[in-house]
LUMBA-841622 format. One record per residue: residue in three letters; x, y, z of N, C-alpha, C in turn. Coordinates in steps of 0.02 Angstrom, whole numbers, plus 50000, padded with zeros to 5 digits. Layout:
BEGIN
ALAXYZXYZXYZ;...
REM end
This chain:
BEGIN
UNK500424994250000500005000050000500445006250000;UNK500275009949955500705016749958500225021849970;UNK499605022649963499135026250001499015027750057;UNK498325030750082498155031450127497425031750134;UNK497275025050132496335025350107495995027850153;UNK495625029950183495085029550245494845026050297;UNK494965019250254494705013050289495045006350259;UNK495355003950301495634996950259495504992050324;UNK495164987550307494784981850342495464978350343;UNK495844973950379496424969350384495924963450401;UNK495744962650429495224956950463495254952150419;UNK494944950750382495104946850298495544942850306;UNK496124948850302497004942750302496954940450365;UNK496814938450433497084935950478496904929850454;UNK496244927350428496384919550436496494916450379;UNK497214922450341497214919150268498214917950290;UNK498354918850360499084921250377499534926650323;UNK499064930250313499214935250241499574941950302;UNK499994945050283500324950450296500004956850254;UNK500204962850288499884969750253500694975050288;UNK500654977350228501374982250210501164985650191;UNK501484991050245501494999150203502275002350177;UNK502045005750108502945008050098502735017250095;UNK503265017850113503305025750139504035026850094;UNK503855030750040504535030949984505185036150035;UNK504705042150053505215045150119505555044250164;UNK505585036350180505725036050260506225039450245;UNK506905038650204507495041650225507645046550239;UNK507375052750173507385059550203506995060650270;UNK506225058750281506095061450339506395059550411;UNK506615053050389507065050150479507735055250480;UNK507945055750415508705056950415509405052350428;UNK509145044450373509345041250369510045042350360;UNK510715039650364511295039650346511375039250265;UNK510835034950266510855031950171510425038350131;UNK510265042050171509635047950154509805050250080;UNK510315051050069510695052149994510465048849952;UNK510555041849963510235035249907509475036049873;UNK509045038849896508545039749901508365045449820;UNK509035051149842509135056149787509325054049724;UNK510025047549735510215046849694509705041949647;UNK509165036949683508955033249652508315036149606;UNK508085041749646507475046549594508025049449527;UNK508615050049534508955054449481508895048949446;UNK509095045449461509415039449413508895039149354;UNK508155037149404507455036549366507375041649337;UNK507415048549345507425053049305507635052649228;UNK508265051049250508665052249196508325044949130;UNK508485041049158508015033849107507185036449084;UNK506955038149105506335039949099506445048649027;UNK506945050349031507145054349002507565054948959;UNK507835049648952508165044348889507745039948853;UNK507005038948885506595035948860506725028348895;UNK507225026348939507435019448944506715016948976;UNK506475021749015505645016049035505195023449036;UNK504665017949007503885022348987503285018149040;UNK503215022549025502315021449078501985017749027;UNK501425012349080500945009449064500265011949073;UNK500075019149092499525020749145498995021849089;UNK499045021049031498635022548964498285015848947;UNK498695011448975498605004448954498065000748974;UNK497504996248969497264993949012497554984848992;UNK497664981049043498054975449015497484967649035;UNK496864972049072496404966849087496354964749165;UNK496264959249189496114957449255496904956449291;UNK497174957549372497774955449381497744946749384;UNK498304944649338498224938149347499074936849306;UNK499244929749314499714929449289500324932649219;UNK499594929949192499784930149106499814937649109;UNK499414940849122499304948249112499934951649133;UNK500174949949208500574952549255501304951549195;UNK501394943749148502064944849100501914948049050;UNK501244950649034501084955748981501314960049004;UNK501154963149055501404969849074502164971849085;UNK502494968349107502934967149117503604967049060;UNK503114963849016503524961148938503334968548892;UNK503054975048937502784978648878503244983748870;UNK503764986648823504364992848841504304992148761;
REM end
């Protein structure tokens, strides 16, 4: 989850022994990680590929239901 929905029911996963993760792309700058740098260098990096064209967005795409096949469609799509 990279959001912040309103309401997220967990209840569900307990009796599936399913786990629930949140990612917070900031932690470093906001803790003031040692690695806090990495963080810069790894958005540049993406910058820069994304601006060489090395990777394009899919968000135009619709690729169908998540499921296997789909997930190496998507995947397989550059």
């Amino acid at each position: 989850m990279i959001d912040d929905p309103p309401h997220v029911d967990v209840q569900p996963l307990k009796d599936k022994a399913a786990s629930f993760h949140r990612e917070l792309m900031s932690t470093r700058p906001k803790y003031q990680t040692p690695g806090m740098l990495a963080q810069h260098d790894l958005l540049s990096s993406i910058a820069k590929m994304v601006h060489e064209r090395g990777v394009r967005t899919t968000l135009g795409e619709n690729m169908g239901t998540i499921n296997a096949t789909n997930l190496k469609t998507a995947h397989a799509a550059n």
